[in-house]
N, C-alpha and C positions, 0 to 999 in steps of 0.2 A: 612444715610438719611439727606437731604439738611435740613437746619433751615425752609424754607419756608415750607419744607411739613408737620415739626412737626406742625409748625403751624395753617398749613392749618387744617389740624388731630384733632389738639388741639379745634379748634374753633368749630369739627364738631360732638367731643363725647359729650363734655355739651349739646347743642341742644336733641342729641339722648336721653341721657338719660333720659332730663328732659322731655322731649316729651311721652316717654314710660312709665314711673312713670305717670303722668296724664293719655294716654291712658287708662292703667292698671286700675289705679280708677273709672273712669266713666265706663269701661265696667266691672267691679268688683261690682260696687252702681247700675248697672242696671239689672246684675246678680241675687244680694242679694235682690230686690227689685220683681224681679219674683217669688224668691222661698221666702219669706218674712213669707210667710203664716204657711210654714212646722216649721219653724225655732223659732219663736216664742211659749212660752208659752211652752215649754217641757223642764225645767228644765235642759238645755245641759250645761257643763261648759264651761269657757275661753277656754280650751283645745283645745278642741271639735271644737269649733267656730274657735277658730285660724287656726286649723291642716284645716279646711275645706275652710277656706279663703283663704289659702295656696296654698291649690289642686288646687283651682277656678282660684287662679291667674294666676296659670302656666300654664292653661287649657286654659286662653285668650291670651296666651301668640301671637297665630299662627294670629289671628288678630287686635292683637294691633302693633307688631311689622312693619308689612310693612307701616301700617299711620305712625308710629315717624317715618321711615326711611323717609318717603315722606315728612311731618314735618320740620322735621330736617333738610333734604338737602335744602329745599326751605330758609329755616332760615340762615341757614348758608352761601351760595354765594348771599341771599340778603342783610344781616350784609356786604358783602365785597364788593357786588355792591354801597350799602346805602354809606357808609364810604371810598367809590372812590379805596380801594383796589386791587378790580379787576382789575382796571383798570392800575394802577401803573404795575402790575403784566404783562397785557398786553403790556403797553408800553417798559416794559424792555426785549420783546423780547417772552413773554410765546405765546399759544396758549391755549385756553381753554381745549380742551383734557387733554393736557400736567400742566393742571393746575388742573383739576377732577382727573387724572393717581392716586394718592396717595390715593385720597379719593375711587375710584372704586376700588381699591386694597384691601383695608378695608373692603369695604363692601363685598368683593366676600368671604373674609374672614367670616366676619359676617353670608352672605348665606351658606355656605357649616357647620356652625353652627348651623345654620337653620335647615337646612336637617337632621343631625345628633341628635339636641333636638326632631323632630320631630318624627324621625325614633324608637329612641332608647330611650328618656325620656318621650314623649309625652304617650305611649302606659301604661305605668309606672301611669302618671298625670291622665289618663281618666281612668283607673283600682281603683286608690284610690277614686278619689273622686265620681266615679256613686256607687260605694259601700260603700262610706261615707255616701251619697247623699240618698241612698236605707235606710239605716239603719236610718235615722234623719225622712225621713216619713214614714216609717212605726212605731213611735214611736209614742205614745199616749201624748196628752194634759198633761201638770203637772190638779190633782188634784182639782179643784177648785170648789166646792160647794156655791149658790149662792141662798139667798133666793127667797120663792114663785118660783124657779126655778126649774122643773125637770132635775135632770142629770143624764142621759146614758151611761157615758165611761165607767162603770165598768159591766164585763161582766156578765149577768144574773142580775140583779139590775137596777131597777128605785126610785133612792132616792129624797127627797124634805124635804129642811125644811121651817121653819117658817119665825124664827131669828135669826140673829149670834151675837153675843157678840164679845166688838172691840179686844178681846184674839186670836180672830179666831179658838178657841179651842170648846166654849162653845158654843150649841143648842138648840132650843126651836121648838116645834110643829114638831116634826120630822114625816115622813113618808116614809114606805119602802114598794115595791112590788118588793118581793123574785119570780124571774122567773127560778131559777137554775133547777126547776121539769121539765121546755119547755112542759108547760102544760098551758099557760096564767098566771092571776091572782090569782093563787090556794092559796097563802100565802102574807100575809099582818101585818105590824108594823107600831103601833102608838104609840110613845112617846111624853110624855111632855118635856122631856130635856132630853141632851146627852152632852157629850164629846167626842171630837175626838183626837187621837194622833197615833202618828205612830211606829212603834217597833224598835228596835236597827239599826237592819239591813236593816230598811228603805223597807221592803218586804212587810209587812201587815199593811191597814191601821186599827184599831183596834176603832172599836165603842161603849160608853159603853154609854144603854138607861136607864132611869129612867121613872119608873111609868108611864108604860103604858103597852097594850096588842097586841097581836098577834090573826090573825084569821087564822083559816087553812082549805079549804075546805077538809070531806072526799072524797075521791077517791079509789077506785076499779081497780084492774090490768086486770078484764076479762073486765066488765062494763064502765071502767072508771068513771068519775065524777058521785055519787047515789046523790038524792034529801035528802040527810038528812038534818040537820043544820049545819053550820062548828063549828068549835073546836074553841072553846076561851079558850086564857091564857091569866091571869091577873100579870104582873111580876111586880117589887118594882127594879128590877136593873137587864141588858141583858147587855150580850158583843156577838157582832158581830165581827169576821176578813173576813175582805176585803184584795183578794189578789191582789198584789199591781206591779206583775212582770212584767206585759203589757205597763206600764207607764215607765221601766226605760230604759234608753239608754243600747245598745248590739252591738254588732259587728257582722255580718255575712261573716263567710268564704269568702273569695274574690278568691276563687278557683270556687266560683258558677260564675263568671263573668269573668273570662277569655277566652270562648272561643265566646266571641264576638267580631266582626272585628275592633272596634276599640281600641281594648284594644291587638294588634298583629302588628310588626315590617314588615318590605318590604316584606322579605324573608317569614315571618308566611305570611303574607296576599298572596303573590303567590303564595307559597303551596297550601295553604287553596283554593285558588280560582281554580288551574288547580283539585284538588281533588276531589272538588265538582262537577266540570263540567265532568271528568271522570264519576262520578256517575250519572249523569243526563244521560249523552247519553248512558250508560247503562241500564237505566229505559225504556232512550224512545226507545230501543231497543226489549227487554223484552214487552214493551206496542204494538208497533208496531206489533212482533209476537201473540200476543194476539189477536189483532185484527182481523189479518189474518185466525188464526187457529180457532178462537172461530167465529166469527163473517162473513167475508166474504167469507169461503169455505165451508157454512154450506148449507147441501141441506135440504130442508123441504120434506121428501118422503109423499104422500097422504097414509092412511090407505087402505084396501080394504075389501068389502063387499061383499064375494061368488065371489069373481076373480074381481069384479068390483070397479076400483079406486074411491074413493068417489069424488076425486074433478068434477065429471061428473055429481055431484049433488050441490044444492045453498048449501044444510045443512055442503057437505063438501069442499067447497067452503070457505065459512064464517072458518070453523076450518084452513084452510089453512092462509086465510087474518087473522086472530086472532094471529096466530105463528108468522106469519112474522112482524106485528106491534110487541107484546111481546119481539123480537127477534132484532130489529132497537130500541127497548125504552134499554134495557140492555145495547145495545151498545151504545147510547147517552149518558148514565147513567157513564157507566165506561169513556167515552172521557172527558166528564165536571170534574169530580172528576182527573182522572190525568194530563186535563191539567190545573185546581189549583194548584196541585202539580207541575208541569213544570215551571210554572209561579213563585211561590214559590222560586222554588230552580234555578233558571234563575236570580232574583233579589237580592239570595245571592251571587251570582256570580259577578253581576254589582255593589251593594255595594261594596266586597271588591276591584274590579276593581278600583275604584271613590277613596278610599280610599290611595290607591299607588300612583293614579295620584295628589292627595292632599298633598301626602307628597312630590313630586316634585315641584309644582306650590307653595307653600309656599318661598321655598328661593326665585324661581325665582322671584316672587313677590316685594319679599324685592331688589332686584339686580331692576329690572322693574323701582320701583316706584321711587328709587335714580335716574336714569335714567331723569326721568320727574322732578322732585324737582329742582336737580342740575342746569338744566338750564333754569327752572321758576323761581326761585329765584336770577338769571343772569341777566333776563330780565326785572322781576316787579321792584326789587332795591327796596325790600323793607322788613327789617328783624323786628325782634320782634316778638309778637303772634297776630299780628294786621293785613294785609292782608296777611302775610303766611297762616295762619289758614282759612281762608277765602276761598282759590285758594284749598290747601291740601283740605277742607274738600270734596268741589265740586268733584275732582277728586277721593278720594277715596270712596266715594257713589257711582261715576261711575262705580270704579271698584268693590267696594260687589256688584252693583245690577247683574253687569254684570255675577258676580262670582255663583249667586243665581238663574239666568235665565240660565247658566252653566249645574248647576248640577241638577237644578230639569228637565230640557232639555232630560240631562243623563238615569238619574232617570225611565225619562217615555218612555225611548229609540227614544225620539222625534231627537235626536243626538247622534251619537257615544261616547261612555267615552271620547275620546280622544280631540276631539270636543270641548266637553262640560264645560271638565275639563279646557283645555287653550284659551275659549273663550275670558275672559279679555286679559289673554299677548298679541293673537292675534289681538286683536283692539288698545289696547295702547301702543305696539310698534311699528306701525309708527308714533305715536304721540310724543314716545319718541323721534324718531330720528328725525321729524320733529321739535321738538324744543331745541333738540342739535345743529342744523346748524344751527337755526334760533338768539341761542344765538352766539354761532359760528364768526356767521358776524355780529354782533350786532344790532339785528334787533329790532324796538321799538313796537312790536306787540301788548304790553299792554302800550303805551306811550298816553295818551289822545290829547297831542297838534298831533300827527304824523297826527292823523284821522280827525280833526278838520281843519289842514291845506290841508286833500288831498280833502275833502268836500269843503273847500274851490276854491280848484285851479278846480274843478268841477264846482263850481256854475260859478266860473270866465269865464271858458271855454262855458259854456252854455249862458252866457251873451252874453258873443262877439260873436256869433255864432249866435244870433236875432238877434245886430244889424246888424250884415253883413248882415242876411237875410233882 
């Protein structure tokens, strides 16, 4: 390998990296800022949090990487345009191609890594973390009792106290409605003081009340609730256990989430997908003859009355129109229910379709957007994160929205998968190659004096063309 193309190489992995590290972050803090809500206030360790910021990062990984590619390349041939290098490079005989060749070698490199994380780690990344993800909300609030406050996390129990002592242990004016009978208010606790603390094993939170009573309505198992008085007890010290196993962190099987499409490799998602469409056109096969046998080769014969067919009467008339509406509502009945069903299983079909073509479009993406970079960053002559960032973001906004009007296109079959999925490549590769020649021949397309001077020789042109007239 020539010294100039380590270098070139050299100048264009710091850019990437550092570009994708940032990426990663904002769409990591924009992430953690949606699910903010589940996350907080349940007691989750470092671990937990870590293993799950983990999942998330590698999870963005499929759309943070083609920005730093576009990033990066813009940064890096505008550091050599800025610093007149390109040009040196030119004058000693290169060609721009001939001068990208090392870095698009790289990158194809990079894409075919793409493919590969996607295909094979990705399905891995989105297995862990929606069943991370599952298990952190379905986790209950850590514990926290709050005076004059009623709290309902705990199941069957509406507690309230008073006051809390700054120990956070110690209670005052406590009040309990015991619902575990799912009978209403049948059982009720008033203390003057309590303590609270928790058992070894962190399972049960353990209450223990001080002087005060319990009310308990009588109830009846034929009757239910009798008009008698309820039952008072008058107690000097009560313990209560509160089970406490709904609040802690669990793991669920991640064998429950597996057979969702994206948690499945190329080969799983085209199995899965010709499988399923087997079985559909066997349904609508199955539906089809149903139709037929049940519904349209059905004769309605008229009864008869002493040799005489009724339909020669209104009374048997009406019996006749009566069957045959009953007989067209059945069948409506059964076409709306199976073509929900069709519908259904039509769309898991086109999901995992979308999903294959997603795992193609991701490298090319990255291959695409180096494309556009390389020779915007030729032409601006301008490196740093100061107009790079600026050009890169516009463009790649172009390309998510395009990527989002794509699939939901897809989606509502308003466009074929095929379509829908390489909408963006489709529109931004003439624009690639439009501003590969356009650096090519060194075109000053984003040059302000170029424009200023062709508006110029315009208005000049428009001048002398009055006074001639």
């Amino acid at each position: 390998m020539k010294a100039l193309h380590k270098y070139i190489i050299k100048s264009f992995i710091g850019p990437l990296a550092l570009t994708l590290v940032i990426a990663l972050f904002i769409l990591l803090m924009q992430f953690l800022w949606k699910y903010i809500d589940d996350l907080v206030g349940k007691g989750l360790s470092w671990f937990v949090i870590g293993k799950f910021m983990l999942w998330v990062t590698l999870y963005l990984v499929p759309l943070a990487l083609p920005m730093a590619m576009l990033l990066a390349s813009i940064m890096t041939f505008g550091n050599l345009a800025e610093n007149y290098e390109l040009v040196a490079m030119k004058s000693s005989g290169l060609s721009l191609p001939r001068i990208i060749a090392p870095l698009a070698s790289l990158v194809l490199l990079i894409s075919i890594g793409a493919f590969l994380f996607a295909n094979y780690c990705l399905p891995v990344v989105n297995l862990k973390m929606n069943s991370l993800l599952w298990d952190i909300q379905n986790t209950k609030p850590a514990l926290n009792l709050q005076p004059s406050v009623f709290y309902n996390g705990i199941n069957g129990y509406s507690i309230r106290i008073g006051e809390k002592d700054p120990d956070q242990e110690t209670m005052h004016n406590i009040l309990i409605y015991d619902h575990t009978a799912n009978m209403g208010n049948v059982k009720v606790v008033i203390a003057k003081s309590g303590k609270m603390t928790m058992s070894s094993d962190q399972r049960y939170m353990i209450f223990t009340m001080y002087n005060g009573n319990s009310y308990e309505e009588m109830t009846d198992n034929n009757q239910g609730r009798i008009s008698h008085p309820m039952l008072e007890n008058h107690f000097q010290e009560q313990t209560v256990y509160f089970d406490l196993s709904s609040f802690r962190f669990s793991r669920t099987k991640e064998d429950l989430f597996k057979s969702d499409y994206q948690m499945m490799d190329f080969r799983q998602l085209s199995n899965s997908a010709d499988s399923i469409k087997l079985s559909l056109g066997k349904e609508q096969d199955r539906f089809s003859k149903e139709i037929t046998n049940g519904f349209l080769n059905v004769r309605i014969y008229p009864r008869h009355n002493a040799g005489i067919p009724l339909y020669n009467s209104i009374q048997g008339k009406m019996v006749l129109v009566e069957a045959a509406i009953n007989t067209v509502r059945n069948a409506k009945q059964l076409v709306d229910q199976s073509s929900a069903q069709f519908d259904i299983t039509s769309q898991s079909v086109l999901l995992r379709r979308l999903e294959m073509e997603r795992k193609l479009t991701f490298p090319f993406a990255c291959f695409l957007l180096f494309f556009i970079g390389a020779p915007l960053g030729a032409i601006i002559r301008k490196g740093g994160l100061g107009m790079p960032v600026v050009v890169a973001s516009l463009f790649f906004v172009l390309y998510y929205v395009l990527s989002i009007i794509g699939m939901k296109s897809a989606r509502e079959e308003v466009m074929t998968v095929f379509t829908g999925s390489w909408l963006p490549s489709f529109i931004l590769t003439p624009i690639a190659v439009f501003l590969t020649y356009k650096a090519s021949v060194d075109s000053a397309i984003f040059d302000r004096d170029a424009y200023l001077n062709f508006f110029k020789k315009v208005r000049g042109f428009l001048h002398l063309s009055g006074l001639q007239n």
